[in-house]
DRENRO-941848 format. One record per residue (C-alpha): y, x, z; residue in three letters; residue number from 1. Coordinates in steps of 0.5 Angstrom, whole numbers, padded with zeros to 4 digits. Layout:
BEGIN
[[Y,X,Z],"ala",NUM]
...
end
This chain:
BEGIN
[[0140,0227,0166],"unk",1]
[[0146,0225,0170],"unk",2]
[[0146,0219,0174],"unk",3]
[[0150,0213,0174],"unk",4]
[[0156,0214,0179],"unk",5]
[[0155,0206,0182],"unk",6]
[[0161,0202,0181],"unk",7]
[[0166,0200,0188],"unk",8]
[[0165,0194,0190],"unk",9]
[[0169,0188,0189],"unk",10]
[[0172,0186,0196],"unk",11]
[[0174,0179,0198],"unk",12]
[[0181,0180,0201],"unk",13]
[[0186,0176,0205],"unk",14]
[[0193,0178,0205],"unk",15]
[[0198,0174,0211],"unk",16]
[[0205,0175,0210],"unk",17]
[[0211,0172,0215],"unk",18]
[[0213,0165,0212],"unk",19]
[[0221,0167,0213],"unk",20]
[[0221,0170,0206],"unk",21]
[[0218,0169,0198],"unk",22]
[[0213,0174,0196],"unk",23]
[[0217,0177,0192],"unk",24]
[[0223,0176,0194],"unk",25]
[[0229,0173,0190],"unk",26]
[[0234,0179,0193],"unk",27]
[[0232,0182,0200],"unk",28]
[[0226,0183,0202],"unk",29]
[[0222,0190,0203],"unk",30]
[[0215,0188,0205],"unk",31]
[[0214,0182,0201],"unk",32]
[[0215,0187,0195],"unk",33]
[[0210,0191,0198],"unk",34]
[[0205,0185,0199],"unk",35]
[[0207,0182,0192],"unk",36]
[[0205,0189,0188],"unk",37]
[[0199,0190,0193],"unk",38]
[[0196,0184,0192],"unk",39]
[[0197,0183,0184],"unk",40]
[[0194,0190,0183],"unk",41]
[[0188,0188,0187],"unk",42]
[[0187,0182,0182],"unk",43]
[[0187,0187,0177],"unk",44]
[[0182,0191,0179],"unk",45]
[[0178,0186,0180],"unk",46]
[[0178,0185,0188],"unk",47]
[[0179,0177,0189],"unk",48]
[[0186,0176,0193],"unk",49]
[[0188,0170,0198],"unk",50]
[[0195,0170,0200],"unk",51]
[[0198,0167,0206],"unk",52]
[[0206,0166,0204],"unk",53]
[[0212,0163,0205],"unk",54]
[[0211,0156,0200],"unk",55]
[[0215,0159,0194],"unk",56]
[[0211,0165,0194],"unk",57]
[[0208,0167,0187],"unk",58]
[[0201,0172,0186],"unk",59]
[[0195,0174,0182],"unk",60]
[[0191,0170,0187],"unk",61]
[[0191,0165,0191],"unk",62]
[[0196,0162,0195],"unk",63]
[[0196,0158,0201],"unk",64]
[[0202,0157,0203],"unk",65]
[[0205,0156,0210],"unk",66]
[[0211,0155,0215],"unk",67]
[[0215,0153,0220],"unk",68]
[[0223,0152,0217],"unk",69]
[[0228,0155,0221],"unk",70]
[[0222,0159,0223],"unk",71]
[[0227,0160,0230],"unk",72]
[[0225,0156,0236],"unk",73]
[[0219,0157,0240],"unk",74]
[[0216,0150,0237],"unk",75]
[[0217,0153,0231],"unk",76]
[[0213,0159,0232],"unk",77]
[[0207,0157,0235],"unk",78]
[[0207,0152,0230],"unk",79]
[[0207,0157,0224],"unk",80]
[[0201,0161,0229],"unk",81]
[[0197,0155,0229],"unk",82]
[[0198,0154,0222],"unk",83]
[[0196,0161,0219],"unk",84]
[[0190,0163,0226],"unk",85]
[[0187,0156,0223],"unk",86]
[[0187,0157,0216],"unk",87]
[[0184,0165,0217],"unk",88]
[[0179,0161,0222],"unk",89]
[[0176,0156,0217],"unk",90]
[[0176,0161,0212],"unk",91]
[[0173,0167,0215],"unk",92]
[[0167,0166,0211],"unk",93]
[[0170,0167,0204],"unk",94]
[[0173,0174,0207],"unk",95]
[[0171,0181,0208],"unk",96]
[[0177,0183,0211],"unk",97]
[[0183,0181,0213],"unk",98]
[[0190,0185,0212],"unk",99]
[[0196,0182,0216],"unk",100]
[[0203,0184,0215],"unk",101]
[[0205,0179,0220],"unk",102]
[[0204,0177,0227],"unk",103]
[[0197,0180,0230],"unk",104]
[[0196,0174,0235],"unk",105]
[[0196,0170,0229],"unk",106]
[[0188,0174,0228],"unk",107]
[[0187,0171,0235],"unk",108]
[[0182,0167,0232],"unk",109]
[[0179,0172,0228],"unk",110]
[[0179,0178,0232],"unk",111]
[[0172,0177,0235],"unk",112]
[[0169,0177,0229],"unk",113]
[[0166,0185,0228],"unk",114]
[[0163,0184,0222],"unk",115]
[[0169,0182,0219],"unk",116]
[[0174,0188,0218],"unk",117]
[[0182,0187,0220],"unk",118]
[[0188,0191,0218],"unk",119]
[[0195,0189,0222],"unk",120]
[[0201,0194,0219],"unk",121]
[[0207,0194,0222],"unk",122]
[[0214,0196,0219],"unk",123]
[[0218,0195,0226],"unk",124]
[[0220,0200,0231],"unk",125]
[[0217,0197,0236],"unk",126]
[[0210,0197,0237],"unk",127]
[[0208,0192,0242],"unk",128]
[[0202,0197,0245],"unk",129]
[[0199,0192,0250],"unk",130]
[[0198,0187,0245],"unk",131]
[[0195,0193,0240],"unk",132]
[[0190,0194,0247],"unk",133]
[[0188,0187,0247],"unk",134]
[[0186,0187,0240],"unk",135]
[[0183,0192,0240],"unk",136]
[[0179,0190,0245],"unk",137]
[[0176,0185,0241],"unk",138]
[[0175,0187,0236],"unk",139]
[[0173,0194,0237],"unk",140]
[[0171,0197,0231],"unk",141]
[[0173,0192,0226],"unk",142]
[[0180,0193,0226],"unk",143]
[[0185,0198,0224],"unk",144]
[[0192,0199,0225],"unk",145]
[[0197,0202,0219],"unk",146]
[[0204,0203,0221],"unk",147]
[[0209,0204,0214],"unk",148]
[[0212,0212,0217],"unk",149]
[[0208,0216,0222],"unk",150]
[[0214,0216,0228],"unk",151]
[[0212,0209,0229],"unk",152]
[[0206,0210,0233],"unk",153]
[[0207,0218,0234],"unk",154]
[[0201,0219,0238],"unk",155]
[[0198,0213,0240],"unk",156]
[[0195,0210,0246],"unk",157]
[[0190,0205,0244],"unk",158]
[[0187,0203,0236],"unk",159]
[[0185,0207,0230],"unk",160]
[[0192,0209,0227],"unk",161]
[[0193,0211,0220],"unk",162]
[[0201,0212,0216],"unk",163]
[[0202,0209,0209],"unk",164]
[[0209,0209,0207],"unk",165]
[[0212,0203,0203],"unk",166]
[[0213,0204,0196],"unk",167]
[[0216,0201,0190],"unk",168]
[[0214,0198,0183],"unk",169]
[[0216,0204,0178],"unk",170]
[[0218,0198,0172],"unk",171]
[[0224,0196,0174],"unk",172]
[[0227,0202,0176],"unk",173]
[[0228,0207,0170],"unk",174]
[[0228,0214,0170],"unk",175]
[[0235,0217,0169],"unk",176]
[[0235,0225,0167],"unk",177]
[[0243,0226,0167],"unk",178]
[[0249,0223,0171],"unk",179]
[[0256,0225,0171],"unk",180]
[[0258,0232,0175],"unk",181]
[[0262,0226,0179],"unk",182]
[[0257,0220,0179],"unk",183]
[[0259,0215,0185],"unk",184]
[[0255,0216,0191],"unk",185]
[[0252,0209,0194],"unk",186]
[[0250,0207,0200],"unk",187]
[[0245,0200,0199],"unk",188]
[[0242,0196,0205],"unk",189]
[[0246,0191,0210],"unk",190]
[[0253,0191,0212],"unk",191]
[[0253,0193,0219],"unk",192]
[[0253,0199,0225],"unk",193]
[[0247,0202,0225],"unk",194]
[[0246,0203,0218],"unk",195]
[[0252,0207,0218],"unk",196]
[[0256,0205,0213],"unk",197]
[[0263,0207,0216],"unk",198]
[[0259,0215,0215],"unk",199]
[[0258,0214,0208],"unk",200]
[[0266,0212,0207],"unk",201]
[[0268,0219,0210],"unk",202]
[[0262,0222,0207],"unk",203]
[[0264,0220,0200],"unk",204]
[[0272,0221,0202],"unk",205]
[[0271,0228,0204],"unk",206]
[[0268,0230,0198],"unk",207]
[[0272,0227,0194],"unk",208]
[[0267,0222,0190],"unk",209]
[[0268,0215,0189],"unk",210]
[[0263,0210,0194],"unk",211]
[[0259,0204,0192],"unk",212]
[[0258,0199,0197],"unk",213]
[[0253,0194,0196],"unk",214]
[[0249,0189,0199],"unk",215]
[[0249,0183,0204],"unk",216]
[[0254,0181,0210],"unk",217]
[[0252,0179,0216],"unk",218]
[[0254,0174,0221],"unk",219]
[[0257,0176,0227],"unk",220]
[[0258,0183,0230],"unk",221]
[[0256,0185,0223],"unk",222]
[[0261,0182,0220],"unk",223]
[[0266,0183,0224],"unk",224]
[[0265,0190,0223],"unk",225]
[[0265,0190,0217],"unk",226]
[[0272,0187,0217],"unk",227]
[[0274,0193,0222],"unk",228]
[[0271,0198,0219],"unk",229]
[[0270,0197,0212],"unk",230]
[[0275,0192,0209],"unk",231]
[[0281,0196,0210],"unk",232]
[[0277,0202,0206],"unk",233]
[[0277,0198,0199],"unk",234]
[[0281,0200,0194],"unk",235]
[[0277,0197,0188],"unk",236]
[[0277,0205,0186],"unk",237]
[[0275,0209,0191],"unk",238]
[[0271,0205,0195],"unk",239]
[[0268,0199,0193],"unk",240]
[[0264,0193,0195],"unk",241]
[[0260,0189,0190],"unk",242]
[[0256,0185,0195],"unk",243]
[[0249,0184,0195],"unk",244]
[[0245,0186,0188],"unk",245]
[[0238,0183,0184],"unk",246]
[[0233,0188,0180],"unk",247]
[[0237,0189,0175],"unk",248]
[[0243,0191,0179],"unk",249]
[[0240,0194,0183],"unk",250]
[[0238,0199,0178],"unk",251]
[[0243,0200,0175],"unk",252]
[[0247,0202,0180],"unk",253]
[[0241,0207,0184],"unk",254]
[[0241,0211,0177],"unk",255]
[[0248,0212,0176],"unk",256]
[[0248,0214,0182],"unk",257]
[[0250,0222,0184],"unk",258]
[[0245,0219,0191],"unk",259]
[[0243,0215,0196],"unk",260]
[[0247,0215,0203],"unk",261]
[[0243,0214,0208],"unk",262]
[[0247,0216,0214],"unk",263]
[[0244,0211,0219],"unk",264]
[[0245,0211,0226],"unk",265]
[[0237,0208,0228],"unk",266]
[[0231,0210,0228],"unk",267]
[[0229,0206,0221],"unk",268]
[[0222,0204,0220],"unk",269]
[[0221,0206,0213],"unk",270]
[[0227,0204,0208],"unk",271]
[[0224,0202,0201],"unk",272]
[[0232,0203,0198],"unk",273]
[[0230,0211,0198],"unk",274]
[[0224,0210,0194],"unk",275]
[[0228,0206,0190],"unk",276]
[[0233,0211,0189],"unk",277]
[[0228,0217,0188],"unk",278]
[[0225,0213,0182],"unk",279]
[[0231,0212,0179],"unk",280]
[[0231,0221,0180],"unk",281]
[[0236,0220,0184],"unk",282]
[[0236,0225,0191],"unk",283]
[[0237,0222,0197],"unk",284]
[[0242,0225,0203],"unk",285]
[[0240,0222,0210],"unk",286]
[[0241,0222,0217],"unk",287]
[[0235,0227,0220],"unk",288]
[[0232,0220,0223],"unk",289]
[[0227,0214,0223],"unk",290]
[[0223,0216,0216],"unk",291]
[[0228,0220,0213],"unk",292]
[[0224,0227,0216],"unk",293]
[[0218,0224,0212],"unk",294]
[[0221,0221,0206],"unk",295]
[[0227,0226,0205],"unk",296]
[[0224,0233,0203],"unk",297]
[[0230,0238,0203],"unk",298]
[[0232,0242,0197],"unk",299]
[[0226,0237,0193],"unk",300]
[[0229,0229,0193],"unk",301]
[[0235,0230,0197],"unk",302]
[[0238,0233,0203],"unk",303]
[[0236,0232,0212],"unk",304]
[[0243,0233,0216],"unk",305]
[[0244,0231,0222],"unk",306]
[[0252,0229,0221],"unk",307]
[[0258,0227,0217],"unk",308]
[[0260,0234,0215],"unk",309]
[[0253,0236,0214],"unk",310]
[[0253,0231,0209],"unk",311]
[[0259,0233,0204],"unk",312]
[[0255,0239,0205],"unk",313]
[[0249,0236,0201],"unk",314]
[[0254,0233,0197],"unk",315]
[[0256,0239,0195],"unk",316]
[[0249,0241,0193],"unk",317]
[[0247,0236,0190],"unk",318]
[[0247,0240,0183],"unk",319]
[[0241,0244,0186],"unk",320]
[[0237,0238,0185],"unk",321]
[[0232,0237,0179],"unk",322]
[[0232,0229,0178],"unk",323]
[[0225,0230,0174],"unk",324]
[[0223,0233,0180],"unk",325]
[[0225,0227,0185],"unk",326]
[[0222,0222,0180],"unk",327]
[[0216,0226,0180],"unk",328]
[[0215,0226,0188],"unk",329]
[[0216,0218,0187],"unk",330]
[[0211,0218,0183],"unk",331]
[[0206,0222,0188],"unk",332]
[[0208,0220,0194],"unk",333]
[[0212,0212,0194],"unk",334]
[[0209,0209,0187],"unk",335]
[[0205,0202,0188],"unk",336]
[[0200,0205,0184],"unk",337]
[[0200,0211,0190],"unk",338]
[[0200,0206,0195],"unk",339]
[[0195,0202,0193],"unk",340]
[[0189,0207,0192],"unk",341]
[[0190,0208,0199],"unk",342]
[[0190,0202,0203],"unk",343]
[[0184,0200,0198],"unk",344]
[[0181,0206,0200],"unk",345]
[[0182,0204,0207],"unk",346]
[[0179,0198,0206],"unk",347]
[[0173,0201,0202],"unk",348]
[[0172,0205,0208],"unk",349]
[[0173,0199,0214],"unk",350]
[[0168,0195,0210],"unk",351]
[[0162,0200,0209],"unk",352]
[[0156,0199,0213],"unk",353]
[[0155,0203,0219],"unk",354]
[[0149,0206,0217],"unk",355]
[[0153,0209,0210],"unk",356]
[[0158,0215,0212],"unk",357]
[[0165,0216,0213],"unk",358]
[[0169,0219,0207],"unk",359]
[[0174,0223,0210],"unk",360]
[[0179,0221,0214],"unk",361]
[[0187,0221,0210],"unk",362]
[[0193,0221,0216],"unk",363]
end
């Protein structure tokens, strides 16, 4: 007679967000549509959620809402420290864990906590290692650390680290088999230097197909760059810029694509917009920097070159790429269904007793 495999257990779970943006989004916002997927999909698999958001967010679970408009100023920050550090603190008891997408010091008051697990994930270039190493001597064994691509903690010096990409929910974005042969390249993000919009122009020029530009101005050097460079390249036929974009747009305007450029001049933490693009089946050619080397996968999902003329070299390759393919490694790797699973198993594995075994450890 087989035995009854036991069921997982439910966990209770605190999830903590910057207050600067809703969770979701209304337009921009990357990480706050992989915390509102994350915590939905957690609700339906029976685990009860606390979301700590911006007030106009909307969750499965919970909401405590808080924040400091205009969240810039130092009284403003600590203020809205206080105000998350004490809500986690007159809370710890309702939780089994808690898993930060914001500031870690504000789990100060939490970190000594040992018998309550702590996740602090990072989406941003910059590690601050000395205040890791503070956290983790507090917290010892209680807390783990997961960063959005690998090339962001590389070979760490302190804490337990593990990547877990950002993904993206599959629903919005249909599936498009076929483009046309001449389909419009894209470039999609914010309007400035380091994402290098000025190379997506002479990639699209160089190859002979059109560009569409969208996305949000920003202020200053930004658009001052945008006035110098992009501006004088619009013709409403070759190159065109539409703005910013909500879902739907969004969309429709990836899956019409032949592909995404992502030809940045930074080392991008992750960049949601390529997943995005995939899961509409459309390949991606990015600079070989940042996430692109984790994300990209030559000849599968895209193309990695390393400058302009290796670019229109990949669009000119572009009929090699099997877009159910493309679709397929979304599916496998950047899905919210993938990603969830993981951080549940991580969470699983964080909250276990000492005295059960590990499971096998995913990098």
């Amino acid at each position: 007679m087989s035995q009854a495999i036991p069921a997982a257990p439910r966990l209770r779970i605190a999830l903590t967000a910057d207050p600067y943006l809703p969770v979701p989004p209304r337009l921009y916002g990357g990480i706050e549509r992989v915390i509102d997927f994350l915590a939905r999909a957690l609700v339906e698999r029976g685990h009860t959620v606390t979301l700590f958001a911006h007030p106009e967010s909307t969750t499965g679970g919970d909401l405590v809402a808080y924040g400091a408009p205009p969240h810039f100023g130092r009284r403003q920050r600590l203020q809205e420290l206080w105000q998350l550090g004490s809500g986690l603190w007159r809370r710890r008891r309702q939780f089994d864990l808690v898993h930060s997408f914001g500031r870690l010091a504000a789990l100060l008051p939490v970190l000594p906590l040992r018998r309550l697990a702590k996740i602090q994930s990072y989406q941003r270039a910059e590690i601050p290692w000395p205040s890791v190493a503070k956290a983790t001597r507090l917290a010892g064994h209680s807390l783990r650390f997961t960063a959005c691509a690998a090339h962001l903690f590389g070979t760490p010096p302190v804490g337990r680290w593990q990547a877990i990409f950002n993904g993206v929910d599959l629903n919005p974005f249909p599936f498009v088999g076929e483009v046309a042969a001449e389909a419009p390249l894209v470039f999609l993000g914010r309007i400035e230097a380091i994402k290098g919009v000025h190379h997506a122009i002479d990639i699209a020029s160089a190859s002979g197909r059109p560009l569409v530009i969208a996305g949000n101005r920003v202020e200053g050097e930004a658009d001052r760059y945008f006035q110098r460079q992009i501006e004088p390249h619009l013709d409403d036929e070759r190159v065109r810029y539409i703005g910013p974009v909500d879902d739907r747009r969004k969309a429709q305007l990836l899956g019409s694509a032949g592909a995404l450029l992502m030809p940045i001049e930074w080392e991008e933490p992750f960049g949601i917009v390529m997943a995005e693009a995939m899961a509409c089946g459309t390949p991606v050619i990015g600079f070989a920097r940042g996430s692109v080397p984790e994300v990209v996968r030559d000849g599968i999902n895209g193309f990695q070159c390393s400058d302009v003329d290796g670019a229109v070299a990949a669009v000119a390759r572009l009929a090699e790429i099997d877009r159910g393919a493309v679709r397929q490694d979304c599916v496998e790797r950047f899905s919210a269904a993938a990603i969830v699973d993981r951080y549940e198993a991580l969470y699983f594995d964080l909250c276990r007793p000492p005295s059960q075994p590990q499971g096998p450890h995913r990098p």
